[in-house]
C-alpha positions as semicolon CSV with decimal commas, in nm:
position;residue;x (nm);y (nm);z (nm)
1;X;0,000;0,000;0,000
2;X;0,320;0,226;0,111
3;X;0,420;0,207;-0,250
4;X;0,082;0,266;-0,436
5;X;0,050;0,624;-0,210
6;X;0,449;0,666;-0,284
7;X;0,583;0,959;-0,467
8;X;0,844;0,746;-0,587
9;X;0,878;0,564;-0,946
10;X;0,784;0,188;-0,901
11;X;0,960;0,107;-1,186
12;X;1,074;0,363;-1,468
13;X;1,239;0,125;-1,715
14;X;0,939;-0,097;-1,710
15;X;0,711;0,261;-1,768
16;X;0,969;0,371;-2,027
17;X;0,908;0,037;-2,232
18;X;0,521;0,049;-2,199
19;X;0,554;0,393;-2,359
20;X;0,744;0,294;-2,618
21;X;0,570;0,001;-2,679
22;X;0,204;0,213;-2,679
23;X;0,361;0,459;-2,946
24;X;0,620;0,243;-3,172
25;X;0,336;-0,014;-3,247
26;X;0,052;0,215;-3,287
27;X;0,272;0,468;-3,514
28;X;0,370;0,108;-3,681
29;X;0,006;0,035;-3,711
30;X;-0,052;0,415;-3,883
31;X;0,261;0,346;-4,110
32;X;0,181;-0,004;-4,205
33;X;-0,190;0,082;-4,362
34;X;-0,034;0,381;-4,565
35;X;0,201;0,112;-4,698
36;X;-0,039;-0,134;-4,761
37;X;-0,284;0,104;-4,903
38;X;0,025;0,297;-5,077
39;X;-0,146;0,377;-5,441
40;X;-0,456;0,442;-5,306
41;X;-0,359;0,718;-5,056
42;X;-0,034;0,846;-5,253
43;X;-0,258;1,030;-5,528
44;X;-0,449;1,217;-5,255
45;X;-0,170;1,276;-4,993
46;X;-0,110;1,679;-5,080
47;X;0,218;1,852;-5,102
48;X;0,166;2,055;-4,762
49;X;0,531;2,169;-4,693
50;X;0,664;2,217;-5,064
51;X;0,875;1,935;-5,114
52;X;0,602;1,700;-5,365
53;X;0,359;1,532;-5,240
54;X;0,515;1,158;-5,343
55;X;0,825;1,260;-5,122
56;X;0,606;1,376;-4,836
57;X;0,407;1,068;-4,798
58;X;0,733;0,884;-4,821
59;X;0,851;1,107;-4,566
60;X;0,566;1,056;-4,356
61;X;0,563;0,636;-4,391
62;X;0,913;0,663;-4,292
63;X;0,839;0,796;-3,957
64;X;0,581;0,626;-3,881
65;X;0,620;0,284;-3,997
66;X;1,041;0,208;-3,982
67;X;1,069;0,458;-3,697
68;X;0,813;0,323;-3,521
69;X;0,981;0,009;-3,531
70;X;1,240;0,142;-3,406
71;X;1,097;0,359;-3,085
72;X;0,908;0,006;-3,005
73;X;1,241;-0,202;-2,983
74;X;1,433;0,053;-2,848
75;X;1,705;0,133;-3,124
76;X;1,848;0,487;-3,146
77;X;1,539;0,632;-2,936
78;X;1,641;0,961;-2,890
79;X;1,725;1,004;-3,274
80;X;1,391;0,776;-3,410
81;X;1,154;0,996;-3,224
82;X;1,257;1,319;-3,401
83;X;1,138;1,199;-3,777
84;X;0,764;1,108;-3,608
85;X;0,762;1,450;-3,366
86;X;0,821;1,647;-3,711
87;X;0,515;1,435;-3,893
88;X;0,284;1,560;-3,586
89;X;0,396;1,878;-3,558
90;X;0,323;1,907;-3,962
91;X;0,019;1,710;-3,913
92;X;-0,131;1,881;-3,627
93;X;0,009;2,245;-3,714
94;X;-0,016;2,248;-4,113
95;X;-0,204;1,973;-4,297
96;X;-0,520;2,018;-4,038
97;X;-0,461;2,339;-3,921
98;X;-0,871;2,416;-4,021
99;X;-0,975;2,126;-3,851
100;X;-1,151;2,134;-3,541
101;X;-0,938;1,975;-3,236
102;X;-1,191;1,632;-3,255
103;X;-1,026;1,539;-3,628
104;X;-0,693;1,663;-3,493
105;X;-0,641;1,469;-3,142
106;X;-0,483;1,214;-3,267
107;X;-0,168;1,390;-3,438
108;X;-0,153;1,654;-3,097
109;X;-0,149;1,303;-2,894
110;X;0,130;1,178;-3,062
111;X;0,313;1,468;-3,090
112;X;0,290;1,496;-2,679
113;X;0,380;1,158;-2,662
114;X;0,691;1,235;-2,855
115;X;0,855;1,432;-2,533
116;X;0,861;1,174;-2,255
117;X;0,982;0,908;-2,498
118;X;1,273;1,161;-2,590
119;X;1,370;1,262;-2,224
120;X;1,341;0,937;-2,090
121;X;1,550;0,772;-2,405
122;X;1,499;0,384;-2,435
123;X;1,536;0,256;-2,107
124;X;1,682;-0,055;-1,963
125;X;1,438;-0,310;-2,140
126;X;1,534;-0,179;-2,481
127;X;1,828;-0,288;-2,806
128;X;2,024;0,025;-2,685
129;X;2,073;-0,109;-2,336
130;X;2,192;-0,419;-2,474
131;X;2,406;-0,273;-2,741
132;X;2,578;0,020;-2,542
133;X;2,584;-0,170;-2,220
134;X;2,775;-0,472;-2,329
135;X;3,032;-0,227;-2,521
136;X;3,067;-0,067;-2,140
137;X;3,135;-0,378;-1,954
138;X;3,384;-0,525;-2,180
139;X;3,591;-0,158;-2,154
């Protein structure tokens, strides 16, 4: 009971992964349709920032799906979330800036999700922790 009323963290690697599990998979999810679905949406996708519209929703897959992957397992976390925190901010900023907040929630979710998982990096259950801390032990 002490710990449920406790101001302290009952376990921030294990919170850390559930994070990045909650928004690598579902940003997977989001990236994996627009693959699947790639010549049906590609023709409507708009060129919002300038840059053609083809390379946008390339841009935009690449976040979500491959980064995704990557903020899930816990490779480069820190550097994966920035590609997906860009989409948002785009998303949520740009492409449906005249949309009421109800059509929107979903890209200003993410895109606040995007801060914890880059402060608190991958965590100890996570590729990076095994990676970087076997390279420390053996030095």
């Amino acid at each position: 009971m002490k710990k449920l009323i406790s101001t302290v963290s009952l376990n921030q690697d294990l919170a850390t992964l559930l994070l990045r599990l909650l928004f690598g998979l579902m940003f997977t999810y989001y990236g994996y349709n627009k693959i699947v679905n790639y010549d049906t949406i590609a023709p409507m996708f708009g060129d919002i920032i300038g840059i053609g519209a083809r390379l946008s929703f390339n841009l935009v897959i690449f976040a979500e799906f491959f980064c995704g992957i990557l903020v899930a397992i816990g490779f480069v976390t820190r550097f994966a979330i920035i590609p997906p925190f860009i989409t948002m901010i785009v998303a949520y900023f740009i492409a449906h800036a005249a949309d009421p907040f109800d059509a929107k929630a979903i890209a200003f979710i993410f895109l606040i999700l995007c801060l914890p998982i880059f402060v608190a990096g991958s965590g100890k259950y996570s590729v990076d922790y095994l990676i970087f801390n076997k390279k420390q032990a053996v030095q």
